[in-house]
Legacy VTK file of the C-alpha trace (Angstrom):
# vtk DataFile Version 3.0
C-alpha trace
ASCII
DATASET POLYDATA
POINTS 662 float
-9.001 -38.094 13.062
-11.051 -35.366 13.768
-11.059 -34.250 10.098
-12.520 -37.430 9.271
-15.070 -37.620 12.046
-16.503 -34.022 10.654
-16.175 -35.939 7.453
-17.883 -39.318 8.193
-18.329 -40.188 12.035
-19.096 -44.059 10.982
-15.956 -44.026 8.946
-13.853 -42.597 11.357
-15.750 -45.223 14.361
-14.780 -47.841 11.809
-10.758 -46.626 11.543
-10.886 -46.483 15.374
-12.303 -49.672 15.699
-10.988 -51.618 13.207
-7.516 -49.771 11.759
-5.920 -52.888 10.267
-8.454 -53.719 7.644
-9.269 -49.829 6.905
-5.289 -48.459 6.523
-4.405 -50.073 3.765
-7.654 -48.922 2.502
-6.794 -45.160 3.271
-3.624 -45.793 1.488
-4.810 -47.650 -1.638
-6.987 -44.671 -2.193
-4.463 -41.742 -1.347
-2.193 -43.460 -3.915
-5.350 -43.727 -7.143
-5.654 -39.739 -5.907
-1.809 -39.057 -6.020
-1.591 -40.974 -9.570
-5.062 -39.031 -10.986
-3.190 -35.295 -9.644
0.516 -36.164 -11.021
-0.196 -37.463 -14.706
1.088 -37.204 -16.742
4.483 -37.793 -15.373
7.895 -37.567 -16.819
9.887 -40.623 -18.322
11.201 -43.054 -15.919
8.007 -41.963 -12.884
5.611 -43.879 -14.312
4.956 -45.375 -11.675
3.316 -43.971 -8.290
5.085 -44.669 -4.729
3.473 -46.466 -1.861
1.681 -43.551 0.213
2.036 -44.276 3.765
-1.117 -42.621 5.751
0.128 -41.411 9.261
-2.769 -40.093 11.765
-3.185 -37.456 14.382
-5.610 -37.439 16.933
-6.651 -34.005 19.616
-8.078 -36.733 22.036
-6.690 -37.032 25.706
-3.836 -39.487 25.804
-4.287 -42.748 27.872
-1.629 -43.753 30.067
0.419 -46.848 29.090
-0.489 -48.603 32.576
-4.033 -48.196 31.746
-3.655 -50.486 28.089
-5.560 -53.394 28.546
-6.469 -56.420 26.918
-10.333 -54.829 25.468
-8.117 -52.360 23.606
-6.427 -55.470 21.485
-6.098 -53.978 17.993
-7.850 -50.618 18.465
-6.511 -47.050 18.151
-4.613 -45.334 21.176
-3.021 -42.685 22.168
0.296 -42.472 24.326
2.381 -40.110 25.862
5.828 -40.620 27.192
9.858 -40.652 26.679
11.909 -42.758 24.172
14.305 -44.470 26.198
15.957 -47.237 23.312
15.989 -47.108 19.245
17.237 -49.799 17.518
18.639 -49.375 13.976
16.837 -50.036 10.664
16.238 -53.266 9.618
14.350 -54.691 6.924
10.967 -56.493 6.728
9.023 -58.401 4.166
5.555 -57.371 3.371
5.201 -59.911 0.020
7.670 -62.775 -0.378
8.129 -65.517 -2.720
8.260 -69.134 -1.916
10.648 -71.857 -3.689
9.594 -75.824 -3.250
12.970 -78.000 -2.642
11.502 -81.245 -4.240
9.571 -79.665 -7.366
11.180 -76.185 -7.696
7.765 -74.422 -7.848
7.252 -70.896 -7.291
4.311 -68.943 -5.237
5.180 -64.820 -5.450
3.757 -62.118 -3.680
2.266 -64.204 -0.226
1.368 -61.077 1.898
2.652 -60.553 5.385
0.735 -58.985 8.271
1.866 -56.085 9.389
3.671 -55.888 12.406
5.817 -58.141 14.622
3.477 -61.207 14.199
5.562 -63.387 12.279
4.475 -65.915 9.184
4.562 -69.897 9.270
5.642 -71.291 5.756
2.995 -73.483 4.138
3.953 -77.374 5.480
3.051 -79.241 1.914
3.372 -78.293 -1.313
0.250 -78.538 -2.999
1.559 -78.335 -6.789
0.083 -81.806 -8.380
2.707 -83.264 -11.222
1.949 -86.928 -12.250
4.047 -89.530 -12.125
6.828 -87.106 -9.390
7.636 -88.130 -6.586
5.632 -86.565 -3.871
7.068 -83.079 -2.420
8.723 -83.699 1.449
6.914 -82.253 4.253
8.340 -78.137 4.826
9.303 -78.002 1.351
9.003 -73.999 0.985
11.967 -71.420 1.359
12.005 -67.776 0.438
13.581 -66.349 -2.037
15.195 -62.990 -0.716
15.955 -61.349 -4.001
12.606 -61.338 -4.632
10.794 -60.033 -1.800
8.782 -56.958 -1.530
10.545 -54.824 1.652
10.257 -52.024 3.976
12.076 -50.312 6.802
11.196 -50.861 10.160
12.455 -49.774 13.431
11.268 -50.931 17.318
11.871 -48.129 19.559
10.944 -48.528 23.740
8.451 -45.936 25.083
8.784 -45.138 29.246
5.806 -43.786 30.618
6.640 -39.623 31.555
8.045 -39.661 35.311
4.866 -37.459 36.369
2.621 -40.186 35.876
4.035 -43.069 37.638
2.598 -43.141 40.677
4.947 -42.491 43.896
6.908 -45.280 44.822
6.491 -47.314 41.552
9.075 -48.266 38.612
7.941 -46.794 34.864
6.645 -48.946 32.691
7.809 -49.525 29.301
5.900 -50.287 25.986
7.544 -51.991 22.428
7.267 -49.516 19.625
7.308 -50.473 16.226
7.779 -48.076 13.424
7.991 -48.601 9.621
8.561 -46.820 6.183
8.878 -43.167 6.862
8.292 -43.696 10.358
11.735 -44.742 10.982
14.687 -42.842 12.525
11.806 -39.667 13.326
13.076 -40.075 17.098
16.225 -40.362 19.337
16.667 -41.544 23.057
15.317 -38.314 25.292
12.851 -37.414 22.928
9.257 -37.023 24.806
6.938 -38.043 22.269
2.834 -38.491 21.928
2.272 -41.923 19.824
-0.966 -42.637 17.873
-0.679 -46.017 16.870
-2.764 -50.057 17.090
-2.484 -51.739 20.439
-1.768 -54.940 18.887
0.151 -58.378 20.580
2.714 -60.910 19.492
3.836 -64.177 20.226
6.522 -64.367 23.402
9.902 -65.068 22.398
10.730 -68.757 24.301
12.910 -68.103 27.523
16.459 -69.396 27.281
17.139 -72.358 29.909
20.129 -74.428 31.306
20.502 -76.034 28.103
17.759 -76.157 26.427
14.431 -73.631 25.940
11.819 -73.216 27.974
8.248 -72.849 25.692
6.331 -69.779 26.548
3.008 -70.460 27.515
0.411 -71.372 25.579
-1.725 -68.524 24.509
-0.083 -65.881 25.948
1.137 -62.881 24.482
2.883 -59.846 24.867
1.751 -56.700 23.682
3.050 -53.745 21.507
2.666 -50.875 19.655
2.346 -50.525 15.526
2.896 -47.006 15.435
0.747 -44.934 12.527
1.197 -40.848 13.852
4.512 -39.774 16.153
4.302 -36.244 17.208
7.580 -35.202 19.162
7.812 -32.442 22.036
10.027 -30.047 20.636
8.373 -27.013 22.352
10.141 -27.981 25.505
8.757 -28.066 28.822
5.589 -27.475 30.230
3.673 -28.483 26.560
1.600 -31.123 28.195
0.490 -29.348 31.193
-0.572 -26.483 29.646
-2.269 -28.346 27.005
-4.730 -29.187 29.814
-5.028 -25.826 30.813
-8.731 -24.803 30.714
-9.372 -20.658 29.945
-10.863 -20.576 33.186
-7.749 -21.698 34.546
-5.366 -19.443 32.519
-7.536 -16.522 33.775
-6.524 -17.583 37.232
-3.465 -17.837 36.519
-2.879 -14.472 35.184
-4.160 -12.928 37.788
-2.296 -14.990 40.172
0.602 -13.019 38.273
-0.866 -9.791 38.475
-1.112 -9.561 42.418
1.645 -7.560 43.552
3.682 -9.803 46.154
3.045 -13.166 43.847
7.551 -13.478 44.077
6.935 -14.009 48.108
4.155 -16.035 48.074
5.622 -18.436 45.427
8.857 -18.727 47.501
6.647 -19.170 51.100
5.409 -22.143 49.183
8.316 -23.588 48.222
8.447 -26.175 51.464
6.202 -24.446 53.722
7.236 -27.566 56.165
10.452 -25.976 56.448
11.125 -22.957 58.995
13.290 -20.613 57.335
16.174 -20.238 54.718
13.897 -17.654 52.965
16.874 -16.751 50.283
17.519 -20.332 49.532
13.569 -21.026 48.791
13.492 -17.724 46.837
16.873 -19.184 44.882
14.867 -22.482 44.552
11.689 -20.851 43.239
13.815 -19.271 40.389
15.334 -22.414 39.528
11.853 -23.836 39.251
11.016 -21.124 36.707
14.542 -20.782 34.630
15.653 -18.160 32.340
14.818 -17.895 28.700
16.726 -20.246 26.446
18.837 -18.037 23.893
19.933 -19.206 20.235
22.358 -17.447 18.832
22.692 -16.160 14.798
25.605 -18.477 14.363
23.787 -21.866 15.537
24.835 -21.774 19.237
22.533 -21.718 22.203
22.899 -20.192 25.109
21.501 -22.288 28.096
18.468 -20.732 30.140
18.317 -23.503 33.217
19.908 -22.564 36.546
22.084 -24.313 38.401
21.871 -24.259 42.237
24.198 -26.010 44.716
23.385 -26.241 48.526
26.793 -26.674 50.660
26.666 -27.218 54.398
25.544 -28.349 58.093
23.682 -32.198 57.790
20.135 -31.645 59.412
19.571 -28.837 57.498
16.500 -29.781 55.473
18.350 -29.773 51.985
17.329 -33.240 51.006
13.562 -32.482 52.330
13.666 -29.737 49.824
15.458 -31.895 46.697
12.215 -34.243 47.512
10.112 -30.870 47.169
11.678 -30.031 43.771
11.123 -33.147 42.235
7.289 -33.390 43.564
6.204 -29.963 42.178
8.568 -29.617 39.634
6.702 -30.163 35.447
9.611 -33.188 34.933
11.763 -34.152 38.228
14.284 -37.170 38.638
15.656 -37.607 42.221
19.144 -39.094 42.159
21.719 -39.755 45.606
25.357 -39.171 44.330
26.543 -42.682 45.835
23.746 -44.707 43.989
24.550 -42.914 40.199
27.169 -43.712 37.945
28.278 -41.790 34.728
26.239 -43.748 32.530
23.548 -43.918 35.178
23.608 -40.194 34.685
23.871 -39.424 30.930
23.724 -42.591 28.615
24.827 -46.254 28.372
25.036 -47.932 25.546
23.979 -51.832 25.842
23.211 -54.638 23.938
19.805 -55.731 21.937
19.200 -59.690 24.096
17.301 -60.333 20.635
19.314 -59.132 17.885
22.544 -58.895 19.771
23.150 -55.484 18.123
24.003 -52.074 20.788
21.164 -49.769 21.193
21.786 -46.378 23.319
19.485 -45.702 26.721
19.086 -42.239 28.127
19.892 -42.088 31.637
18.713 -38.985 34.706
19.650 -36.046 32.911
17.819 -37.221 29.411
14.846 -38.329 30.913
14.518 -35.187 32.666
15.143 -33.097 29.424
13.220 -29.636 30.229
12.882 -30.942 34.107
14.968 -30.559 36.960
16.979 -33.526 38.153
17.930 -33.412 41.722
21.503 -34.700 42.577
21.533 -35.478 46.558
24.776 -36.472 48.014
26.872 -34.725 45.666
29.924 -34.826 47.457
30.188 -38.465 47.691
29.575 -39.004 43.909
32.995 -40.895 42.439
35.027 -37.852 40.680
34.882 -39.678 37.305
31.047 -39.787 37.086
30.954 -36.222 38.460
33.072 -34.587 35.337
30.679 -36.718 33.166
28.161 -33.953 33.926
30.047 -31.075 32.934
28.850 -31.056 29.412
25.379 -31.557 30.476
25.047 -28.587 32.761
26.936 -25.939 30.586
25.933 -27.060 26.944
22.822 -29.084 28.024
23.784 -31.755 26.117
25.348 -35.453 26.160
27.924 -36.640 23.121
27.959 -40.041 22.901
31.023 -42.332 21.099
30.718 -45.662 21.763
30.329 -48.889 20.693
30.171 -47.346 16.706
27.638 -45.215 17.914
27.931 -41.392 18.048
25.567 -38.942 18.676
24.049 -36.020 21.126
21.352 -36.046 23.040
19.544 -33.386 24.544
19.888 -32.618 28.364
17.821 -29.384 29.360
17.506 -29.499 32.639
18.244 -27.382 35.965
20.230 -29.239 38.472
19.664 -28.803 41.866
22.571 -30.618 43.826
23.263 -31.112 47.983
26.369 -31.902 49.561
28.193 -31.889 52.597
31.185 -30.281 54.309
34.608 -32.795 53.762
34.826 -32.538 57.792
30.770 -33.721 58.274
29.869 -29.912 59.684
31.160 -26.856 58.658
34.560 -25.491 60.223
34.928 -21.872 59.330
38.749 -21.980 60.467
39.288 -24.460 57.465
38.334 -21.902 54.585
38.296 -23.416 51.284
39.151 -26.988 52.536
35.530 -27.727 53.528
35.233 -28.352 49.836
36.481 -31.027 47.739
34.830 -29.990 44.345
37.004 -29.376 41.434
36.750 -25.341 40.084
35.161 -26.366 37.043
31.863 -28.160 38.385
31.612 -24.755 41.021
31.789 -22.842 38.719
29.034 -23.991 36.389
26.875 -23.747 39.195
24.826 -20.260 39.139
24.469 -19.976 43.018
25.854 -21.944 45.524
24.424 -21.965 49.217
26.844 -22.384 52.374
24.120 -23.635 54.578
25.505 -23.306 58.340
23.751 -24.631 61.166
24.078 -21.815 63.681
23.552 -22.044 67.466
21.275 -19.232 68.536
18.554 -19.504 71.491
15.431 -17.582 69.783
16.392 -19.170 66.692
16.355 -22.456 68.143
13.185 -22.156 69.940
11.466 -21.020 67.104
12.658 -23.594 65.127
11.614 -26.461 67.762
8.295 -24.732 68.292
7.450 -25.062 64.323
8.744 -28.660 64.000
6.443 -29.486 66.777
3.565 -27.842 65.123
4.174 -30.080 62.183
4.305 -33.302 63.905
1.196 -32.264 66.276
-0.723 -30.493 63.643
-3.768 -32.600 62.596
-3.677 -30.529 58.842
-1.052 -29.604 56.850
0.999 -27.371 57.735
0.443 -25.416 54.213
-3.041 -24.412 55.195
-2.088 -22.534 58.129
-0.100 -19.825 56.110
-1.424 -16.767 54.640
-1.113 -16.176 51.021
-0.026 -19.578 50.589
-0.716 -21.262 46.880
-1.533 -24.818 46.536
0.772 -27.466 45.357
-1.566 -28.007 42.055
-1.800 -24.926 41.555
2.095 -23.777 42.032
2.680 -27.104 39.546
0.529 -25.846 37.177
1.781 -22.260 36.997
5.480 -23.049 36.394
4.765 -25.243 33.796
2.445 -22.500 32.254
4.747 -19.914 33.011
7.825 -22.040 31.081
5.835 -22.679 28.382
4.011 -19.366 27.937
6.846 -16.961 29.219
10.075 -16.218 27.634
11.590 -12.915 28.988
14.541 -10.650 28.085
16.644 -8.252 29.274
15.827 -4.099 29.045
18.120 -1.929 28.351
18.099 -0.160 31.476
18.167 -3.440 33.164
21.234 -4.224 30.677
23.340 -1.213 31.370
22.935 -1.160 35.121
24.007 -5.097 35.133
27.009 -4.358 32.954
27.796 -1.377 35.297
27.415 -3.089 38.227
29.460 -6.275 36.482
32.674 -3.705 36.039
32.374 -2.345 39.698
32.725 -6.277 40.759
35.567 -6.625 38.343
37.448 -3.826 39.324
36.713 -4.107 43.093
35.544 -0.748 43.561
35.376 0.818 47.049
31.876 0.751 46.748
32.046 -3.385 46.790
34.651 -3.185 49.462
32.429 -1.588 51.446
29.622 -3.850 50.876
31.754 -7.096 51.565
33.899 -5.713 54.411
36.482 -7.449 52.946
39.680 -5.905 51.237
40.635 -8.426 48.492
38.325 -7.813 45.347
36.513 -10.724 44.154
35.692 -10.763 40.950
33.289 -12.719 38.655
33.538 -14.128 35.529
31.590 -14.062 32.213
29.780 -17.492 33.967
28.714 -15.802 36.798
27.223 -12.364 34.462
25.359 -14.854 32.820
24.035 -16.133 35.851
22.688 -13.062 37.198
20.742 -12.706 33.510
19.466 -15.858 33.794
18.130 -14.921 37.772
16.615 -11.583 35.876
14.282 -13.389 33.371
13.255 -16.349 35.780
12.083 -13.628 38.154
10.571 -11.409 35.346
8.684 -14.918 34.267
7.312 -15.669 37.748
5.016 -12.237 36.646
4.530 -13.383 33.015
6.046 -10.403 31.984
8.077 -10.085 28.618
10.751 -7.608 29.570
13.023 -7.887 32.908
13.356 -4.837 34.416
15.597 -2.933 37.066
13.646 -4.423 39.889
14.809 -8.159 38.574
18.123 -7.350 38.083
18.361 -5.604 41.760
17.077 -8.730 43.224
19.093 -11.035 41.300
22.349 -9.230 42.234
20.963 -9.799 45.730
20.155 -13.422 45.639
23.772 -13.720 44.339
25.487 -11.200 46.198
23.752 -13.632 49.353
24.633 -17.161 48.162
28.002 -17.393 45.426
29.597 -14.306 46.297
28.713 -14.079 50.070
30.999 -18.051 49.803
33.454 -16.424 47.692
34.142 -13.546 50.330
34.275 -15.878 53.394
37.180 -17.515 51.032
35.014 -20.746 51.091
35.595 -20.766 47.542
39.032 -19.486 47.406
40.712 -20.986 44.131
37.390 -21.074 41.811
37.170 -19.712 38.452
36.589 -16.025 39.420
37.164 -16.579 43.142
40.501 -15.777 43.440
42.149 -12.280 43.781
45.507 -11.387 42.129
47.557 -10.784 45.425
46.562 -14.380 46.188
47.085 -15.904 42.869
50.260 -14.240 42.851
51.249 -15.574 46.976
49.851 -18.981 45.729
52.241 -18.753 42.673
55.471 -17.991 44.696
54.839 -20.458 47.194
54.662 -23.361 44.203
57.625 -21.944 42.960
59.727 -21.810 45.884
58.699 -25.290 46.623
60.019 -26.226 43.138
63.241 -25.224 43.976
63.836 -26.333 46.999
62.151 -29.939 46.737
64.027 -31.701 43.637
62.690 -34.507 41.876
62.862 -38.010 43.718
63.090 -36.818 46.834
60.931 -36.551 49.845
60.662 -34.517 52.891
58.457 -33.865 55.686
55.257 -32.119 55.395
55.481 -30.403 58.881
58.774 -29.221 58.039
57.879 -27.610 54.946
54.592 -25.739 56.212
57.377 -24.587 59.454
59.728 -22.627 57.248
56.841 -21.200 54.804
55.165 -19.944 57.913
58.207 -18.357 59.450
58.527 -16.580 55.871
55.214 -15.094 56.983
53.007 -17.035 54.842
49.398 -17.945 55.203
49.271 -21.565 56.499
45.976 -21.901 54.459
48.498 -20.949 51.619
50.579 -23.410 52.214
48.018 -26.371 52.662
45.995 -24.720 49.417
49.760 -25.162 47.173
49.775 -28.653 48.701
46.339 -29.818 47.944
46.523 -28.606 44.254
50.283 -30.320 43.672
48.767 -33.482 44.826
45.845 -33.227 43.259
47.663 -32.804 39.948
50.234 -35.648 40.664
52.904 -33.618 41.141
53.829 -35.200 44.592
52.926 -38.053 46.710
51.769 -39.085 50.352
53.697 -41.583 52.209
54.705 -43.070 55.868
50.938 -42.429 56.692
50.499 -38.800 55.075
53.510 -37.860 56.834
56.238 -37.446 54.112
55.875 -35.364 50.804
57.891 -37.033 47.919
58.038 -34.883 44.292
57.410 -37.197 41.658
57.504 -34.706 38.878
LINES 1 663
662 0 1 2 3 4 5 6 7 8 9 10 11 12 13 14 15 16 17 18 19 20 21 22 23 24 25 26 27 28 29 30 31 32 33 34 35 36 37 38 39 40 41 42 43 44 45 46 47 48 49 50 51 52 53 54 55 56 57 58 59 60 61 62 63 64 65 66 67 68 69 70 71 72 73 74 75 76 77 78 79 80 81 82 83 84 85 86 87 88 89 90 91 92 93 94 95 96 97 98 99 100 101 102 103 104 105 106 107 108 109 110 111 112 113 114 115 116 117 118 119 120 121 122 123 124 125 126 127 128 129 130 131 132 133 134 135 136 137 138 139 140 141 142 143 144 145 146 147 148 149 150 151 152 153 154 155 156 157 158 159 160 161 162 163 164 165 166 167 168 169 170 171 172 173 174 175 176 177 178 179 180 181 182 183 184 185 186 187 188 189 190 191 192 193 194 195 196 197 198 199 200 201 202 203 204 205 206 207 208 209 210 211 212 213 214 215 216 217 218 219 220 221 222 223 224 225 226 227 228 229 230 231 232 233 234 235 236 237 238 239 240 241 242 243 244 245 246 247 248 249 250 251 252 253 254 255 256 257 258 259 260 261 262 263 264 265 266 267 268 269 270 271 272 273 274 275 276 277 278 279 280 281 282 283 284 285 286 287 288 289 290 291 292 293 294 295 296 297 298 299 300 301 302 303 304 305 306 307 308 309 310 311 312 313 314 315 316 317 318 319 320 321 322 323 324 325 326 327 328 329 330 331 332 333 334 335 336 337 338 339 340 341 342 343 344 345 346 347 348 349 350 351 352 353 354 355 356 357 358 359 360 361 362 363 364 365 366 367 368 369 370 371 372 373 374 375 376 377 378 379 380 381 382 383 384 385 386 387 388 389 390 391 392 393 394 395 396 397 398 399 400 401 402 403 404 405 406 407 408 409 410 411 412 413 414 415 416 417 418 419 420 421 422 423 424 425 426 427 428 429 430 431 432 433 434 435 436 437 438 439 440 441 442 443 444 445 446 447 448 449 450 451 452 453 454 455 456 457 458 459 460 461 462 463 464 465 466 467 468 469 470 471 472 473 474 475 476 477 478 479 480 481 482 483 484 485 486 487 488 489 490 491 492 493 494 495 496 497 498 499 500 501 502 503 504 505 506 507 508 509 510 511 512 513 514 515 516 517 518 519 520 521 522 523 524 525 526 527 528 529 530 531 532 533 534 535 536 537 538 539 540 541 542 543 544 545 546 547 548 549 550 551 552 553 554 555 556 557 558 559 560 561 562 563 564 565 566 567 568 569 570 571 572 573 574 575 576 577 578 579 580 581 582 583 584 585 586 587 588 589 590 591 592 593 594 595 596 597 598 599 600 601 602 603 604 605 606 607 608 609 610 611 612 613 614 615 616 617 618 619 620 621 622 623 624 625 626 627 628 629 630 631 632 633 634 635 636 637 638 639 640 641 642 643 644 645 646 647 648 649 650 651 652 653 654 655 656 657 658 659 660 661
C-alpha cells in the first residue's frame, strides 16, 4: 500500500476506500501485464491464470474491538491468533442457470465475492410464443458448469495482551480464498489486511421450527486480501513499536552494571523476599536461545520453573505477576483445565457439521508464558497431556481424521502444594505426588517453606502493612526499581533482539563442573553436607545452559560467559538440587543415588518373594519385619507407593491390607 501511495495517493485513497470495485481492477491489469511479459508461450499455456493481488500495509493495526459499523467495506488491519480453520471448500464466482419449464440457459451470472450469498432470478424472462408460461423459481444451477475457487473461513481471537483485564477475547470470521487458503494453522499469530465487510445472519434454530433473524441486521466478517504470519516468535509486535529513542534507553538500561538485580527487585516488588525465586522468575521471563539442530531437530530454549510448598506463600500473587508483565501470558488453575482445555480439542463446525481443531492455553500462548496454578490438583490424565508440550514444545494431534502439530513455545511457570497442605520435612519425598517424568522436565523447582522466625516475621508484617497503608505503590518506594512498561517492553525487546550462546570457557567449566556432579566428588560432598551423590542428568545440563543465555540476554550480550554459568549453577544448586539433597525428590530422573536404587531394588524383591500372587497381608506387618532388617521406613513406604502406583498391589479393609495382584 505504501508503494502505491508513493505511486498515486488518490489511487491508493480510492483502494482504501473502495477495495471491492478497484481489486478486480488490480487483477485484470496484473494479468494483461503477465500475458504481454510471458508470450509467446509454449503449446498447451496459451492461456494466462487468474492473478490474485494480495496487499500489505506498514500502518498500525486496529484492534478487532475497535471495528465498527463506519468501517463497512473499507480496508483494515488486524492483529491476533488463529484459533479455528475449517477445510477447503469450493465456491462459485460465475454459474450457469437452467429453466425447468423452457430448458433455457443463462452462463457466466457473476457472484460477489465473499460470504454474501446470491438469490436465483424468480421468473424466467425467455419469451417463446405460443409455450406455456415458465412457473415461478424456474432457475437451477448447473454445477458442471460453474466457474470455482477455493475458499477457507478461519476464526481470528484478538492477542491476550489486548483484551482488557477482566474481559473474554473477541473473535472475528475470516474468510480466505484462492491462494489464500491453508497459509495458516490453529496457534498461528497472524496480522490480516483484508475488507471489513457483513453478511446476512444465519436464522436461529427453535423448538421446532426457525426463528427469522432480524430484519436488517447483520453480522460482520473479514474478506481477507494480505496474511502475514509471526514466525519470528515472540516479542515481534512489541518491538515493532519500539521508537530509537526507546531502544537507546533500553540499551543502556543493559549497560548499567547491576541491571540482573534490579530486574529481579522488580519482579513483584509487593512481595517481601524470596530473592532466588524472583531472580529464577526473571530468567524464565527472558528464556534461553532456541537451538535447531543440522539434522531438523530443535532444541527448546523456554524454562520451566515449578514452585513447591507452604500455602500463604505469595506463589499465586507472583503467577498473576508473570502473566501481567509477561509479552504473551495465559493464567490457568489446575482444577479448572482439562487436557484439551490445555493443548487442543477438536469440535464440530454448528454450520457445516464438519470437525475443525481449536488451540487451547499452551497454543495461544505460543512464545508466552502460561501460568499453571494449582498444579497439584490437576487430574493425572490432563497433567501427562503436557509432557510433549514442555519438552518438544509442541502438540500432535489425531483425532477425529485430523492429524497434525501445533506449535507450543512457551515457558511454564506452575504452583502447587504439599500432599499434607504444609510441608512436613519428616515425610521426605512423600510431600510430592508428581510422577518423575513431569519433575523432571521442569528446569528448577522451588521448595517454598514457610519458616517460623521472629525478625523474619516482623519484617515481613511490617512490609505487608506498608502495602496496605501506603497511599502509592509500593514500587515507587524502591531504589533502582524499573517500571512495569518499561520491564514489559525490555523482555520482549530483549527476546526478540537477543539470542545468546555459550563460550567456550563458559562450556568447559559447565562440562567440568557437570562430571564433578556426576561423579559426586568430595568437593560436592562438601558443598551439600550430604554423603549420597546426587547426580543430574543430560535434562538438568541443559537446564543450566538454558539459565546461562537467559542471564547473558538480560545484558543483550551475544556470548554467555563464566559469570552466567557461575550464577546459573547457583540458582540451581539453590532450587532443584538443594530439593534433591533434602531427598524431597528422592526417586526423580537423576535424583536418586545407586546405594538407594540398589536398597529400593532389594526391598521390591524381597517383597516379591515373600508376598505371592492372590494373597494379601497386612501393611503394618510388612513395614515391622523390613524395619527390624534395618531398613529405612521411608524405604519401605517409597517400594509401596511405586508397587501401587504401578498396579502391582491393592488397598483394602480401609488401606489396611496389601493384596498382590500381579
Amino acid at each position: 500500500m505504501e508503494d502505491l501511495a508513493s505511486f498515486d495517493e488518490d489511487l491508493s485513497d480510492c483502494l482504501y476506500k473502495l477495495p471491492t470495485e478497484n481489486l478486480p481492477l488490480l487483477e485484470e491489469a496484473a494479468r494483461e501485464v503477465a500475458d504481454e511479459v510471458t508470450r509467446p508461450r509454449p503449446v498447451g499455456e496459451e492461456n494466462v491464470q487468474d492473478i490474485q493481488v494480495m496487499l500489505k500495509s506498514d500502518a498500525h493495526h486496529a484492534s478487532i474491538r475497535n471495528l465498527k459499523s463506519e468501517q463497512v467495506s473499507r480496508l483494515v488491519k488486524v492483529h491476533g491468533i488463529i484459533i479455528s480453520a475449517t477445510p477447503v471448500k469450493a465456491k462459485a464466482t460465475k454459474v450457469c442457470l437452467q429453466c425447468r419449464g423452457c430448458r433455457s440457459v443463462i452462463s457466466n451470472i457473476p457472484l460477489p465475492p465473499g460470504l454474501q450469498g446470491y438469490a436465483l432470478p424468480r421468473k424466467c424472462n425467455t419469451e417463446n410464443a405460443g409455450r406455456v408460461k415458465c412457473p415461478v423459481d424456474p432457475y437451477f444451477i448447473i454445477p458442471d458448469r460453474c466457474v470455482c475457487v477455493d475458499f477457507q473461513t478461519l476464526r481470528l481471537q484478538e492477542s491476550p495482551d489486548a483484551v482488557p483485564h477482566g474481559e473474554m477475547p473477541r473473535h472475528l470470521q475470516l474468510y480466505c480464498d484462492r491462494y489464500l487458503c491453508d497459509r495458516v494453522v490453529p496457534g498461528n499469530r497472524v496480522t490480516i489486511q483484508g475488507i471489513y465487510s457483513i453478511k446476512k445472519m444465519a436464522a436461529a434454530k427453535g423448538k421446532g421450527k426457525e426463528k427469522a433473524a432480524g430484519v436488517g441486521i447483520r453480522a460482520s466478517y473479514l474478506r481477507v486480501v494480505g496474511i502475514q504470519v509471526d514466525t519470528e516468535g515472540t516479542g515481534r509486535g512489541a518491538t515493532g513499536s519500539v521508537s530509537p529513542q526507546e531502544e537507546e534507553e533500553l540499551r543502556a538500561l543493559a549497560g548499567t552494571p547491576d541491571v540482573y538485580n534490579a530486574l529481579a527487585r522488580s519482579v513483584a516488588p509487593s512481595i517481601y523476599g524470596s530473592d532466588d525465586l524472583k531472580k529464577a522468575i526473571t530468567c524464565l521471563l527472558f528464556g534461553g536461545s532456541r537451538k535447531r539442530l543440522p539434522d531438523g531437530l530443535t532444541r527448546r530454549g523456554d524454562i520451566n520453573l515449578l514452585m513447591l510448598g507452604d500455602p500463604g506463600t505469595a506463589k499465586s500473587q507472583l503467577l498473576k505477576f508473570v502473566e501481567r508483565c509477561s509479552p504473551i501470558g495465559v493464567y490457568t488453575s489446575g482444577k479448572g483445565s482439562s487436557a484439551a482445555g490445555l493443548t487442543a480439542s477438536v469440535l464440530r463446525d454448528p454450520n457445516t457439521r464438519g470437525f475443525i481443531m481449536e488451540g487451547g492455553a499452551m497454543v495461544l500462548a505460543d512464545g508466552g508464558v502460561v501460568c499453571i496454578d494449582e498444579f497439584d490438583k490437576m487430574r493425572e490424565d490432563d497433567r501427562v497431556a503436557i509432557h510433549e508440550a514442555m519438552e518438544q514444545q509442541t502438540i500432535s494431534i489425531a483425532k477425529a481424521g485430523i492429524t497434525t502439530t501445533l506449535n507450543s513455545r512457551c515457558s511454564v511457570l506452575a504452583a502447587a502444594n504439599s500432599v499434607f497442605g504444609r510441608w512436613d520435612d519428616t515425610k521426605g519425598e512423600d510431600n510430592i505426588d508428581f510422577m518423575p517424568t513431569i519433575l523432571s522436565r521442569f528446569d528448577m523447582i522451588f521448595i517454598i517453606k514457610d519458616h517460623h522466625d521472629q525478625h523474619r516475621d516482623m519484617t515481613l508484617a511490617r512490609h505487608v502493612m506498608n502495602v496496605h497503608l501506603s497511599a502509592q505503590t509500593q514500587t515507587e518506594g524502591v531504589e533502582g526499581e524499573i517500571p512495569l512498561a518499561t520491564f514489559k517492553k525490555y523482555i520482549a525487546y530483549a527476546r526478540a533482539k537477543c539470542g545468546p550462546r555459550l563460550s567456550a570457557a563458559a562450556a568447559e567449566k559447565l562440562k567440568n563442573r557437570y562430571v564433578v556432579m556426576r561423579s559426586g566428588a568430595r568437593e560436592h560432598e562438601r558443598e551439600s553436607d550430604k554423603k549420597p551423590s546426587i547426580p543430574i542428568t543430560v535434562r538438568q545440563l541443559e537446564a543450566v545452559v538454558r539459565i546461562a543465555e537467559s542471564l547473558a540476554k538480560m545484558k543483550l550480550q551475544a556470548v554467555a560467559g563464566e559469570e552466567e554459568v557461575d550464577e546459573a549453577l547457583r540458582l540451581f544448586q539453590v532450587s532443584t538440587l538443594d530439593a534433591a539433597l533434602s531427598g524431597s525428590l528422592s526417586g526423580v530422573e537423576g535424583f536418586t543415588s545407586q546405594e538407594d536404587q540398589e536398597m529400593l531394588s532389594r526391598i521390591e524383591k524381597q517383597l516379591k518373594r515373600r508376598f505371592a500372587i492372590g494373597s494379601q497381608v497386612s501393611e503394618h506387618s510388612i513395614v515391622q519385619d523390613f524395619t527390624k532388617q534395618k531398613y529405612p521406613e521411608h524405604a519401605i513406604y517409597k517400594v509401596l507407593h511405586l508397587m501401587l502406583r504401578r498396579g502391582e498391589m491393592q488397598h483394602r479393609m480401609q488401606r489396611k491390607v496389601l493384596y498382590r495382584v500381579k
